[in-house]
C-alpha positions as CSV (number, residue, x, y, z in Angstrom):
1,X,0.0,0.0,0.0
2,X,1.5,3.4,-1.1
3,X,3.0,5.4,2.0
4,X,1.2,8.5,2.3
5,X,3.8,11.2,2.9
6,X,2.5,14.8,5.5
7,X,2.4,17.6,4.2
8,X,4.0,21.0,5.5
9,X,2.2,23.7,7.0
10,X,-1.7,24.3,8.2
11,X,-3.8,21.8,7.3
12,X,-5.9,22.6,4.0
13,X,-9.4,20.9,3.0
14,X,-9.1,18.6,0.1
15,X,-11.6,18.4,-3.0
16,X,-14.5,17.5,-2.2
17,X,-15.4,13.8,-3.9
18,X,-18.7,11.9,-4.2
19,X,-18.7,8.0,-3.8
20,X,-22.1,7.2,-6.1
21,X,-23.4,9.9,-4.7
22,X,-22.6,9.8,-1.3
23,X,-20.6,11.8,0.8
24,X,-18.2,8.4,2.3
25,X,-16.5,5.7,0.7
26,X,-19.2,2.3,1.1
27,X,-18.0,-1.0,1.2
28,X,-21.4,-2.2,-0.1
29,X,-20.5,0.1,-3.3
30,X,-17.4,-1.2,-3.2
31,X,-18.5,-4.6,-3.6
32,X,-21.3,-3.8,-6.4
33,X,-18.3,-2.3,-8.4
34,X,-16.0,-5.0,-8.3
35,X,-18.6,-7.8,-9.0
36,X,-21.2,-6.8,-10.3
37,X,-24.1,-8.5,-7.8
38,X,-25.5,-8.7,-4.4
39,X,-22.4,-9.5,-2.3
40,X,-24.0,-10.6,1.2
41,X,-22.4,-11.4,4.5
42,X,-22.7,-15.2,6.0
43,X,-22.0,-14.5,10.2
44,X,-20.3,-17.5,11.2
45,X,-19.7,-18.9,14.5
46,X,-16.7,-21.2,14.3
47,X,-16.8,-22.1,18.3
48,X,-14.2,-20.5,19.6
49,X,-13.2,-19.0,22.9
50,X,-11.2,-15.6,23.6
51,X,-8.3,-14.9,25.7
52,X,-10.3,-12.0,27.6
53,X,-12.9,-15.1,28.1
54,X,-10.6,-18.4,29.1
55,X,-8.4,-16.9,31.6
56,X,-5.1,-15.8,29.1
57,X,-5.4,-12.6,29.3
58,X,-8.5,-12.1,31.6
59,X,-12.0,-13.9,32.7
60,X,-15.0,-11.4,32.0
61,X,-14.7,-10.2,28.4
62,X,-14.6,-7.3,27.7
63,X,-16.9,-4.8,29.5
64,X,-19.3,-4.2,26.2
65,X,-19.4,-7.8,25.1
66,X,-22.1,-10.2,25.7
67,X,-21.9,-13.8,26.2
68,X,-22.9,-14.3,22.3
69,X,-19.6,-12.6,21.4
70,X,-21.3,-10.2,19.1
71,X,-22.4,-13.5,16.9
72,X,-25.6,-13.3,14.5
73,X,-28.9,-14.8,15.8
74,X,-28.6,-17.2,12.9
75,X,-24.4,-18.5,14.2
76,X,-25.2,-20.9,16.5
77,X,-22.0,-22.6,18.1
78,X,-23.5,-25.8,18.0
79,X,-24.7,-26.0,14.6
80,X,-21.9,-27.0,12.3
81,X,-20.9,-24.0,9.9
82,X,-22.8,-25.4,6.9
83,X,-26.1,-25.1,9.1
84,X,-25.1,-21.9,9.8
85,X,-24.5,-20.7,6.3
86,X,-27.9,-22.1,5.4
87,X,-29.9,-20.0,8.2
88,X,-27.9,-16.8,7.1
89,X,-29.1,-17.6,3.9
90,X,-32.8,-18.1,4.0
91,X,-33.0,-15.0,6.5
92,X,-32.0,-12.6,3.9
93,X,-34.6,-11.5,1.4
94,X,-33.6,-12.8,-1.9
95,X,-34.4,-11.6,-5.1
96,X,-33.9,-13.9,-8.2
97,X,-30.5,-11.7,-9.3
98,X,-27.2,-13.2,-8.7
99,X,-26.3,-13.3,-5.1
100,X,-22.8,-14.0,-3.8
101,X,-21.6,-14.3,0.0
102,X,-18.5,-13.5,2.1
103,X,-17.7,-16.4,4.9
104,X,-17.8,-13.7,8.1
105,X,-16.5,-15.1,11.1
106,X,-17.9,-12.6,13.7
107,X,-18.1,-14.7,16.7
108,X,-15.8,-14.4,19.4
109,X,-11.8,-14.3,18.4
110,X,-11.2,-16.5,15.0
111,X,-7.8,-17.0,15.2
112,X,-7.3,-18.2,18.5
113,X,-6.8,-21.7,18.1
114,X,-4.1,-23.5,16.5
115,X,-3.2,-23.1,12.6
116,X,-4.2,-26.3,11.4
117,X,-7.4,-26.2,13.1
118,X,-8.2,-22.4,11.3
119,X,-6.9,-24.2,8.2
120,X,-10.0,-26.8,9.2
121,X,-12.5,-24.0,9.6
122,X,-11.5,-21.7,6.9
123,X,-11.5,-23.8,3.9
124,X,-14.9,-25.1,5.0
125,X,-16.4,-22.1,5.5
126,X,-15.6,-21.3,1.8
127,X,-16.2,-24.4,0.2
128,X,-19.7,-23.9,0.4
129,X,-22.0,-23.1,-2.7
130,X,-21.6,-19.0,-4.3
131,X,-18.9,-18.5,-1.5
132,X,-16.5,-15.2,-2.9
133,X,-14.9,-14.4,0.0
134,X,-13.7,-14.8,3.8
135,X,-14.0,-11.9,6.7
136,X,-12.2,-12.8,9.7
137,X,-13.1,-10.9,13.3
138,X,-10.3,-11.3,15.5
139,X,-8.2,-9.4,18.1
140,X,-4.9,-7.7,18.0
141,X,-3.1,-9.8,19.9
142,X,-4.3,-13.0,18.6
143,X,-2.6,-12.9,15.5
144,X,0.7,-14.6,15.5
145,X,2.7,-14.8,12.0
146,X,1.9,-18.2,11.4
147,X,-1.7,-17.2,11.3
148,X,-1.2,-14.2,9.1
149,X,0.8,-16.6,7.1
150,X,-2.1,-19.1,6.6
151,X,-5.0,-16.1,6.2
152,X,-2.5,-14.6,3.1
153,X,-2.9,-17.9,1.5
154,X,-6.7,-16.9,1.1
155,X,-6.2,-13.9,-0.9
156,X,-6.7,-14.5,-5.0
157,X,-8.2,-12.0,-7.4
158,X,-12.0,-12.7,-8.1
159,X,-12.2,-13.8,-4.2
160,X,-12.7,-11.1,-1.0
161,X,-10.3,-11.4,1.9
162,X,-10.4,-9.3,4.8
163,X,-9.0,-9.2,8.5
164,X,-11.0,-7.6,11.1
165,X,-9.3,-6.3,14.0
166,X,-10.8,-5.3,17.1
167,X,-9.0,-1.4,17.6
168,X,-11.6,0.0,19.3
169,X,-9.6,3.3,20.4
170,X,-5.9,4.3,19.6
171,X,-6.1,5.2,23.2
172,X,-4.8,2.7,26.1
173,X,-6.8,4.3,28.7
174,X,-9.9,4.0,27.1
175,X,-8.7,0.4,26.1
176,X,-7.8,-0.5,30.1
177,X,-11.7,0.8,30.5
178,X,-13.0,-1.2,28.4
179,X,-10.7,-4.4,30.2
180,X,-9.6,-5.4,26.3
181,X,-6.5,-6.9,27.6
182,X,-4.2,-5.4,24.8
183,X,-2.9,-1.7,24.1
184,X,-2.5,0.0,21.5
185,X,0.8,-1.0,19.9
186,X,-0.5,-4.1,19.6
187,X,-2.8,-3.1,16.8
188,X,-0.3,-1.3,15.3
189,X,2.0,-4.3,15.2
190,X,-0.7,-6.3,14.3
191,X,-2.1,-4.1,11.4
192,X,1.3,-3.4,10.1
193,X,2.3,-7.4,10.0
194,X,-0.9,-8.4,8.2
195,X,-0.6,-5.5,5.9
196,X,2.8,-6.4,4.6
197,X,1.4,-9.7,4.1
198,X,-1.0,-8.0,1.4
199,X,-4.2,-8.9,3.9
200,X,-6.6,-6.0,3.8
201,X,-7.4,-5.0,7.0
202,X,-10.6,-3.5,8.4
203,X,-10.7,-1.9,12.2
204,X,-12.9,-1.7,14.2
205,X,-13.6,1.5,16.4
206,X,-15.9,2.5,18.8
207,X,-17.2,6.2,19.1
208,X,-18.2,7.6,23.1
209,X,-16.0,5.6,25.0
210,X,-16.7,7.2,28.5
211,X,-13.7,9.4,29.6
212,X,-12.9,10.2,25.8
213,X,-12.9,13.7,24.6
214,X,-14.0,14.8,20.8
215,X,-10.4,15.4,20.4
216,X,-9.2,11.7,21.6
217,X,-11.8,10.1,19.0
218,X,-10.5,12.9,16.2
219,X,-7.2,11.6,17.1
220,X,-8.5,7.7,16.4
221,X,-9.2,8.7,12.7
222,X,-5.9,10.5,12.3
223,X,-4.4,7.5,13.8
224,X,-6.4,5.4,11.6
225,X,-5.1,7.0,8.2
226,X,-1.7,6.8,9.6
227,X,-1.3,3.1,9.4
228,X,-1.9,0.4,6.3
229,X,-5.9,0.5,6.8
230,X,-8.1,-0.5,3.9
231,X,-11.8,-0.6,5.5
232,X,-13.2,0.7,9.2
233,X,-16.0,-0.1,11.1
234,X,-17.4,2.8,13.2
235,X,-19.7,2.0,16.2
236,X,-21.5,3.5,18.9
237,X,-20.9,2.6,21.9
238,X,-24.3,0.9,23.0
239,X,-25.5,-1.0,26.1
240,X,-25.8,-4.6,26.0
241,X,-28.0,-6.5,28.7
242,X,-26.0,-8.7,30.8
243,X,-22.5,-7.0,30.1
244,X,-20.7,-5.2,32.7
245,X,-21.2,-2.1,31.0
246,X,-25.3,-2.5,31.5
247,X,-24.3,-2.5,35.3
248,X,-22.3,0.4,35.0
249,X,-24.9,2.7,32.8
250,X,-27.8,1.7,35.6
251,X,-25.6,2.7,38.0
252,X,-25.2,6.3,36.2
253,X,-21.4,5.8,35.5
254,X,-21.9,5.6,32.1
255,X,-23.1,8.4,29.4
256,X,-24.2,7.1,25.7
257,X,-24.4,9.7,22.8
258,X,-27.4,11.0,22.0
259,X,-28.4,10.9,18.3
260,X,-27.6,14.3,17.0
261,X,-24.2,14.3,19.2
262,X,-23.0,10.9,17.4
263,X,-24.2,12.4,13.7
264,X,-22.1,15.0,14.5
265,X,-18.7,13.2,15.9
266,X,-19.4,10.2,13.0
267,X,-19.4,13.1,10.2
268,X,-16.3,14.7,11.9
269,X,-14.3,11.6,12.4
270,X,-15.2,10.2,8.2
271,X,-13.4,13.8,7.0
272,X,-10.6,13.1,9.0
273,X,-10.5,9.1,7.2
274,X,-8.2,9.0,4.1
275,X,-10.7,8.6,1.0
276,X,-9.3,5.0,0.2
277,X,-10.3,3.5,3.5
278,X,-14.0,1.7,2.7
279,X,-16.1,2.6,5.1
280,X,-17.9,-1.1,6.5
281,X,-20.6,-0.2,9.0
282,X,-21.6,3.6,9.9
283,X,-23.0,2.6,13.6
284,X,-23.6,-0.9,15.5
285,X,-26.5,-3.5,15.4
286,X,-28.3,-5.2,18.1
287,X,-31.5,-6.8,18.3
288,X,-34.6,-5.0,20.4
289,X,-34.2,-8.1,22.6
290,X,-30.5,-7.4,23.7
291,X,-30.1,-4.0,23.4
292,X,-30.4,-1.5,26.4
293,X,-28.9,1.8,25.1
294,X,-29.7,4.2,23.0
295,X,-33.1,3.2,21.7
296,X,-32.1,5.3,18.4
297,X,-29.3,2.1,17.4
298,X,-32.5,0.4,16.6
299,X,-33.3,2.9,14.0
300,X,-30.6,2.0,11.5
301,X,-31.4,3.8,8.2
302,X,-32.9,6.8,9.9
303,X,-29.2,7.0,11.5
304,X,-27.6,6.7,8.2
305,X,-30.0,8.9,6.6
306,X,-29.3,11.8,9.1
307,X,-25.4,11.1,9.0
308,X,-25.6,11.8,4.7
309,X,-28.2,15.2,5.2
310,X,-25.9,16.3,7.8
311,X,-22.6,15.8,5.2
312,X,-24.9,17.5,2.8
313,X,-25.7,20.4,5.3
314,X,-21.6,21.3,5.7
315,X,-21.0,20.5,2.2
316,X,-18.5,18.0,3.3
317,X,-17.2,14.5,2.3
318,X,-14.5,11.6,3.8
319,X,-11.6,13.0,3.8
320,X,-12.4,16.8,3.8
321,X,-10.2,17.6,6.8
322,X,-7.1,15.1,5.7
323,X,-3.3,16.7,6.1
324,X,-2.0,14.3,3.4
325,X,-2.2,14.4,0.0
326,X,-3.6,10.6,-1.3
């Protein structure tokens, strides 16, 4: 991935650019473009544990995680994974125009087990019928070069690789809130290792971390552009029932953004995002059933909807506030 080299002097605006016809680079777009159909996501629970979970690096999780590990209603850990492709399947709502699908492994961290058991998993998941791709969720510090080594092997033209790493925040306080077990530097490390490897990575990041400032979250997406990044996942930081962080929010520790303040930081955080980096997922996504906090994450396209009027509003675009020239 071309180095991108800073600039001297204040920092200047760049042109403003349009990404068929909105205001941020979509992954969705991204996909149409380079295939020409329906690309759709297969969640996939491959039944494995998490060092924050099995006592490696810590017992309780993370404080935002539930005990589904963020896995799809339809990525049950005991149904084998070509079940589970099949109940992805016949929950979306299919027209009769080619469809393809992306292997996601969501659940929990999907590299933490031994190579030739990921080798197991991975090749099955992608064996299965119209199959054009493989997303893997993992964590920083589960990602030893062996591992990289085997997920390279993956990547082919015609066929969509990516590696999802749990970032979160480029800040190790917020990271020691949220008891994720790793810093920062391991992302970097991590991020720059599979990048030479020619994996595309996505991060993920989370937006109203309690404690962080607008500036610290400004600072994320700076950070973000800084290293080899090709896609990011922004979220709001929502309440899950049963997670520690549902025992800290009754308890009034904990503050969630309200819908116009999270339009506002989402827009400001995207102009600061270099315009190569896709942009995956503009908020999270819970079920009614599991979700605590903010009632507006429910409301998905309104969200989205108010995040493109309010680009349109400042007559702004990703990218707008970058220091370095693409």
């Amino acid at each position: 991935m071309k180095k991108n080299a800073r600039s001297e002097g204040p920092s200047r605006p760049s042109p403003l650019k349009k990404w068929h016809g909105k205001p941020y680079n979509s992954f969705g777009d991204y996909l149409w473009d380079t295939y020409g159909a329906r690309v759709l996501k297969l969640p996939l629970n491959a039944g494995l544990s998490c060092p924050n979970r099995d006592g490696s690096v810590g017992s309780r999780g993370c404080v935002f995680c539930g005990e589904d590990g963020s896995a799809s209603s339809s990525a049950a850990a005991g149904d084998t994974l070509t079940v589970q492709m099949r109940k992805a399947k016949d929950g979306f709502n299919r027209s009769e125009r080619d469809t393809r699908y992306i292997a996601y492994f969501q659940a929990f961290t999907n590299t933490y087990a031994p190579v030739q058991t990921l080798k197991k998993i991975y090749d099955t998941a992608i064996a299965g019928p119209g199959i054009t791709g493989l997303m893997i969720g993992t964590r920083p510090d589960c990602l030893p070069d062996e591992t990289l080594d085997l997920i390279a092997g993956y990547k082919r033209e015609g066929f969509e690789l990516w590696l999802e790493i749990g970032m979160q925040s480029c800040h190790d306080a917020s990271l020691a809130f949220m008891d994720r077990g790793h810093t920062h530097n391991d992302t970097r490390d991590a991020v720059t290792r599979a990048a030479a490897r020619g994996i595309p990575v996505c991060v993920h990041v989370i937006l109203g971390i309690p404690g962080e400032t607008w500036a610290d979250m400004m600072e994320t997406a700076v950070e973000i552009s800084s290293l080899p990044v090709s896609g990011v996942k922004i979220h709001h930081l929502h309440v899950i029932k049963s997670t520690r962080l549902e025992e800290l929010y009754l308890r009034g520790m904990v503050r969630v953004l309200g819908l116009r303040e999270y339009v506002s930081t989402v827009c400001d955080f995207i102009e600061r995002l270099r315009v190569n980096i896709l942009i995956h997922r503009l908020l999270g996504d819970r079920s009614a059933e599991s979700l605590l906090a903010p009632p507006w994450g429910l409301r998905k396209g309104t969200v989205i909807r108010a995040i493109e009027e309010e680009f349109s509003r400042r007559g702004t675009a990703q990218g707008f506030l970058r220091r370095e020239k693409e």
